[in-house]
C-alpha positions in Angstrom: -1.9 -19.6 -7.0 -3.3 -19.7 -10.3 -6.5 -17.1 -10.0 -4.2 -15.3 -7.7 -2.0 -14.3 -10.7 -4.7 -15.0 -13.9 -6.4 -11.8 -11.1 -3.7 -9.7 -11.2 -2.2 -9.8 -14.9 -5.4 -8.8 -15.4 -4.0 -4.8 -14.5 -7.4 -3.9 -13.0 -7.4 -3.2 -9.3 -10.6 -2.0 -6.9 -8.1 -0.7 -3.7 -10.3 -0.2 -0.3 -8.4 2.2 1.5 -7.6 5.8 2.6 -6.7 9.4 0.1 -4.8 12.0 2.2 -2.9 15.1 1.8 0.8 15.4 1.8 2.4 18.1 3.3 6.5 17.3 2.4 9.9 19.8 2.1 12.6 20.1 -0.6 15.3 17.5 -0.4 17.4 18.0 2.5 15.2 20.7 4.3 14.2 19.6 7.6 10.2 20.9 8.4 11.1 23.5 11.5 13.6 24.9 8.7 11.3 25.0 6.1 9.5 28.3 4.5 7.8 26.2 2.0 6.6 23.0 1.3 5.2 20.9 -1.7 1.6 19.4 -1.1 0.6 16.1 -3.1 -1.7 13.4 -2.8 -1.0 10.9 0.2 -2.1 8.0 1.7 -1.0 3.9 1.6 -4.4 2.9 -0.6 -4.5 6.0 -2.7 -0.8 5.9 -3.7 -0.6 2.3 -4.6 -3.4 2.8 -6.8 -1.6 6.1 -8.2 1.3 3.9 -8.9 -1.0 1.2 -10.6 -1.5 3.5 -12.9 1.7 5.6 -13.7 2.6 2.1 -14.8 0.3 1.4 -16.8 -3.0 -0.6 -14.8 -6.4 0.1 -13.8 -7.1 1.1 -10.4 -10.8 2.4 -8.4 -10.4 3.7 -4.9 -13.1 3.0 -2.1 -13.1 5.6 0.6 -14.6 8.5 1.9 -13.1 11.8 2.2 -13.9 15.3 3.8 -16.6 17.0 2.4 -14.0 20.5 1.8 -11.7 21.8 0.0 -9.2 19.4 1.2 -11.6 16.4 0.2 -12.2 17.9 -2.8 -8.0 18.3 -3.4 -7.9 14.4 -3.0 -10.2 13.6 -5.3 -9.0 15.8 -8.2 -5.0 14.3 -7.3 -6.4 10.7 -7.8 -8.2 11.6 -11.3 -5.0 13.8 -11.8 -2.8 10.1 -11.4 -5.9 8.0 -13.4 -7.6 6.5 -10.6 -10.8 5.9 -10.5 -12.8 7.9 -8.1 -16.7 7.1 -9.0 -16.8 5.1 -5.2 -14.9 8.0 -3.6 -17.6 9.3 -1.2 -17.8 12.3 1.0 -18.5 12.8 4.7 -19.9 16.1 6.7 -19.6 17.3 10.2 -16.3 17.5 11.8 -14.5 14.8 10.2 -11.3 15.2 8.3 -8.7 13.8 5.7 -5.9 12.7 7.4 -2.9 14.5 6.8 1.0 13.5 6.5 3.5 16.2 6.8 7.0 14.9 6.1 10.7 15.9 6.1 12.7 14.9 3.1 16.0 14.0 5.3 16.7 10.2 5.6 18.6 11.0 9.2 16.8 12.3 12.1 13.7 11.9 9.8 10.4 13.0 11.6 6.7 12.2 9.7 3.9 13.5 11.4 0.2 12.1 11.2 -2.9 13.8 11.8 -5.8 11.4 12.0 -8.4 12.5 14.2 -11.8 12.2 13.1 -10.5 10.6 9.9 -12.8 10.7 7.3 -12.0 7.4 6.1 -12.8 5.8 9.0 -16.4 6.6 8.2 -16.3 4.1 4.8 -19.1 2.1 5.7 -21.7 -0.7 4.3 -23.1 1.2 1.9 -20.3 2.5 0.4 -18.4 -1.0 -0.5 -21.6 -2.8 -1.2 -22.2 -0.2 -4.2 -19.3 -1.4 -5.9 -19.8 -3.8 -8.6 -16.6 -6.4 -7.7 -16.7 -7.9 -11.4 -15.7 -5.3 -12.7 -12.3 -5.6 -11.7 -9.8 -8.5 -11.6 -7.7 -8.3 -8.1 -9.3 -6.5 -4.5 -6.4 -4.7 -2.7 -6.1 -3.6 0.6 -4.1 -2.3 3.4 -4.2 -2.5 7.3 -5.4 0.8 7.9 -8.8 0.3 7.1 -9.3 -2.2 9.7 -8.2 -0.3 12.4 -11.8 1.5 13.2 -15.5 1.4 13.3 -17.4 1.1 10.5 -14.5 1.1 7.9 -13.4 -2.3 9.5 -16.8 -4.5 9.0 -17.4 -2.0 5.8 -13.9 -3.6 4.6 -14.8 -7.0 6.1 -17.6 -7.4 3.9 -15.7 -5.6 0.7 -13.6 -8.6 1.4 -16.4 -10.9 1.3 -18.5 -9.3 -1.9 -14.7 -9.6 -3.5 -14.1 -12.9 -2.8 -17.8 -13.9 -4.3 -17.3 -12.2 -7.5 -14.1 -14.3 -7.9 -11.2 -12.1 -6.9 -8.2 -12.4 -5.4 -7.4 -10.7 -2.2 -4.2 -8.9 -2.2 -3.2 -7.1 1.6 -0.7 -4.7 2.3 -0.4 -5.4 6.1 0.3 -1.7 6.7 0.6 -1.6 10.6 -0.1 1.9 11.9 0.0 1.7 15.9 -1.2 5.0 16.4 -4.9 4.3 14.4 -5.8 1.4 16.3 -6.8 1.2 20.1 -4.7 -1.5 21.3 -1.9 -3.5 20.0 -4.1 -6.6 21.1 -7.1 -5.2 18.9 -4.4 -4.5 16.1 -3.4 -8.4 16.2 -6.6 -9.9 16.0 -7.9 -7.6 13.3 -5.1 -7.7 11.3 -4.5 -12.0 11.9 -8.2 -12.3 10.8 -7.4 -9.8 7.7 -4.2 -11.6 6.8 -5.9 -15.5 7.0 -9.0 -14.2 4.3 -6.2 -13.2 1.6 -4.5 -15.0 -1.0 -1.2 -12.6 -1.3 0.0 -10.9 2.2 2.7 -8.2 2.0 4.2 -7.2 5.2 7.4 -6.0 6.9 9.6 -7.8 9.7 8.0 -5.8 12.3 4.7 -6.7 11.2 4.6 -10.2 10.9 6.4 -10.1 14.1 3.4 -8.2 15.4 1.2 -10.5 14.2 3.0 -13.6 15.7 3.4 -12.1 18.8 6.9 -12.3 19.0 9.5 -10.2 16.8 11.5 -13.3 16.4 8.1 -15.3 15.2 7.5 -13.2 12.4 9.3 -15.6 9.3 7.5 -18.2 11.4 4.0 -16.7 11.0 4.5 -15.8 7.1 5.5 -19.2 6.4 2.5 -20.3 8.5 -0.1 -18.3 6.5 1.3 -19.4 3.5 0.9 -23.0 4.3 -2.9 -22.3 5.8 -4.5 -19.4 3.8 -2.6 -17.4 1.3 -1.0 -18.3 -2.0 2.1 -15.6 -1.9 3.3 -14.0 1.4 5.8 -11.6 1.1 8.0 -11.3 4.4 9.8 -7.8 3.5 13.5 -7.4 5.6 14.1 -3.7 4.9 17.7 -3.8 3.8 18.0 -7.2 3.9 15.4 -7.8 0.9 13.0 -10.3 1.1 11.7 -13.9 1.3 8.6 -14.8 -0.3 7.0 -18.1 0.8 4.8 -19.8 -1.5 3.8 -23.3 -3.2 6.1 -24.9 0.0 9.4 -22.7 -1.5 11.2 -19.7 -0.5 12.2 -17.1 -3.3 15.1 -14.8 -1.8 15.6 -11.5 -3.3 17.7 -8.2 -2.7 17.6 -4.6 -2.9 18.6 -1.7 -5.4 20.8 0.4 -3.1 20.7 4.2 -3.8 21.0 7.0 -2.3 17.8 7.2 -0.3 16.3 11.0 0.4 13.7 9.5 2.9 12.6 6.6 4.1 8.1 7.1 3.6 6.6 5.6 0.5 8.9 2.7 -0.2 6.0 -0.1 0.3 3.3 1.7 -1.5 5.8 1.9 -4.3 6.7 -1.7 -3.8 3.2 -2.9 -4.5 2.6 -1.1 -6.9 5.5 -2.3 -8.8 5.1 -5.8 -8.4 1.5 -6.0 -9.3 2.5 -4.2 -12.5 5.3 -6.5 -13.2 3.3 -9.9 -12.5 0.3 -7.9 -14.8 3.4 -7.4 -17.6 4.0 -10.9 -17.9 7.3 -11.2 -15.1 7.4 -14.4 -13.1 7.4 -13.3 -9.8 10.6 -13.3 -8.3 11.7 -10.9 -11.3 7.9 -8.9 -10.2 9.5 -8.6 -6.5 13.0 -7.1 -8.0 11.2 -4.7 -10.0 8.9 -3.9 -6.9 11.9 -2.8 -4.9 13.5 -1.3 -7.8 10.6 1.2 -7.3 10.8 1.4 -4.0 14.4 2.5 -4.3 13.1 5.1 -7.2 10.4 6.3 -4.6 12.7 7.0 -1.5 15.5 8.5 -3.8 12.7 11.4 -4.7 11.1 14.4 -2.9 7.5 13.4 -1.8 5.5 9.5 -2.1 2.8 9.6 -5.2 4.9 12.2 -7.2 8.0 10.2 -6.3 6.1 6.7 -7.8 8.3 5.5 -10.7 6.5 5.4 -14.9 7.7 2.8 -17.2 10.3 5.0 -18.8 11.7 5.7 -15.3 11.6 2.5 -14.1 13.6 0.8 -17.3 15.9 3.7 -17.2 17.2 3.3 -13.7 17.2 -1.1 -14.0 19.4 -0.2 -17.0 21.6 2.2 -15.3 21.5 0.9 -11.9 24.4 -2.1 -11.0 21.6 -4.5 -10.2 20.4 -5.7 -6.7 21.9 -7.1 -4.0 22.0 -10.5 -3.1 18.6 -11.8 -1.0 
């Protein structure tokens, strides 16, 4: 676990993954009410490198985006938020950024995803194998990218070139069922993605996925963890989370708040907790500031406006009662 963390305290992250455009309403408004809407940058890859950087890191995106005015909004967003865009290429013809239009209601809440012909998708050899991976201290990653042709071997090899120039592999599990063309595909990939990292971040439902069985899923993060990855970080929604790592389980809770939506919480989490292990926190502290901005993140219109800065996030752990019990 050592290079794991000497990688990520580090603060300098190359994140392989998608930029989108968010489309999201004022707090309460649901979208068929709406008569306006705020737009922002979106996507799983690019906000966890925007929140990298509200808090202080280093973060270069890998992707490819539209070559329009919407691909052109993305890429201006992420310099907007300090991420590094010199490996954010651009593709022609009829494909497009993907696009997330959101309701900022926690009940009844509907997110719609428009994805056809992504852009990203189109990430291929050329584009990861022009990064230089020593630049950088920690490779992060999310599920998405794996879920078509050529971004998956593209990210496959990123993977590889990463892991030769000494870095850790950190991998958001990010399930998206409606990217990928089979749930049976989705496992494999994803299994195979999940056993080449050294720190796994995933939800109940998709270590479940994974296993093959809902009721598998602690199973299958405390198998990975034994096998293949240093940290795995088996996220329970309300109920916290258990991280499994050196043969021990770390238990930690939530920050309740009042929550406006439910979309961006695990971006934020990521975010947070590579921050707080790059700040100097041992890492079960790293995990309770993570979901501290996750709670900031759901509490606030919108997902890489919403990400928390330092003053934020020491504001609300100094205000807030503290977090539930794991």
């Amino acid at each position: 676990m050592t290079a794991l963390l000497e990688g990520i305290k580090a603060n300098n992250f190359v994140i392989v993954g998608r930029a989108g455009i968010d489309f999201f309403t004022d707090a309460g408004v649901k979208v068929e009410d709406a008569e306006r809407m705020t737009v922002d940058l979106g996507g799983s890859a690019a906000n966890i490198g925007a929140g990298i950087c509200k808090l202080g890191g280093k973060a270069a995106l890998v992707t490819r985006v539209s070559d329009d005015s919407i691909g052109s909004y993305c890429i201006n967003r992420l310099k907007h938020y300090g991420v590094e865009t010199t490996h954010v290429k651009t593709v022609g013809g009829e494909f497009r950024n993907s696009l997330a239009v959101y309701e900022s209601v926690l009940e009844t809440h509907r997110n719609v995803i428009y994805r056809n012909g992504a852009a990203d998708f189109q990430m291929d050899l050329e584009d990861v194998e022009a990064v230089d991976y020593s630049r950088f201290s920690a490779f992060v990653t999310a599920g998405t990218v794996f879920a078509a042709e050529p971004s998956r071997t593209a990210s496959f090899r990123a993977i590889e070139l990463a892991k030769d120039a000494g870095l850790p592999i950190i991998f958001d599990v990010d399930y998206r069922p409606y990217s990928w063309p089979s749930p049976q595909v989705a496992s494999d990939v994803l299994t195979r993605a999940a056993e080449a990292s050294d720190m796994i971040v995933g939800n109940d439902d998709e270590f479940g996925f994974m296993a093959g069985d809902y009721d598998q899923g602690p199973a299958k993060a405390e198998q990975l963890a034994a096998t293949s990855a240093s940290v795995v970080i088996f996220k329970k929604g309300p109920g916290g989370a258990v991280t499994y790592t050196d043969g021990t389980e770390i238990k930690t809770g939530i920050y309740p708040v009042d929550a406006l939506k439910p979309v961006g919480a695990g971006d934020s989490f990521m975010s947070g907790l590579l921050t707080a292990i790059a700040d100097g926190h041992a890492l079960k502290e790293a995990i309770l500031r993570g979901s501290a901005c996750a709670s900031i993140t759901v509490s606030r219109p919108g997902c890489a406006p919403a990400l928390p800065n330092p003053t934020e996030l020491a504001d609300f752990l100094a205000n807030h009662p503290g977090p539930t019990e794991g």
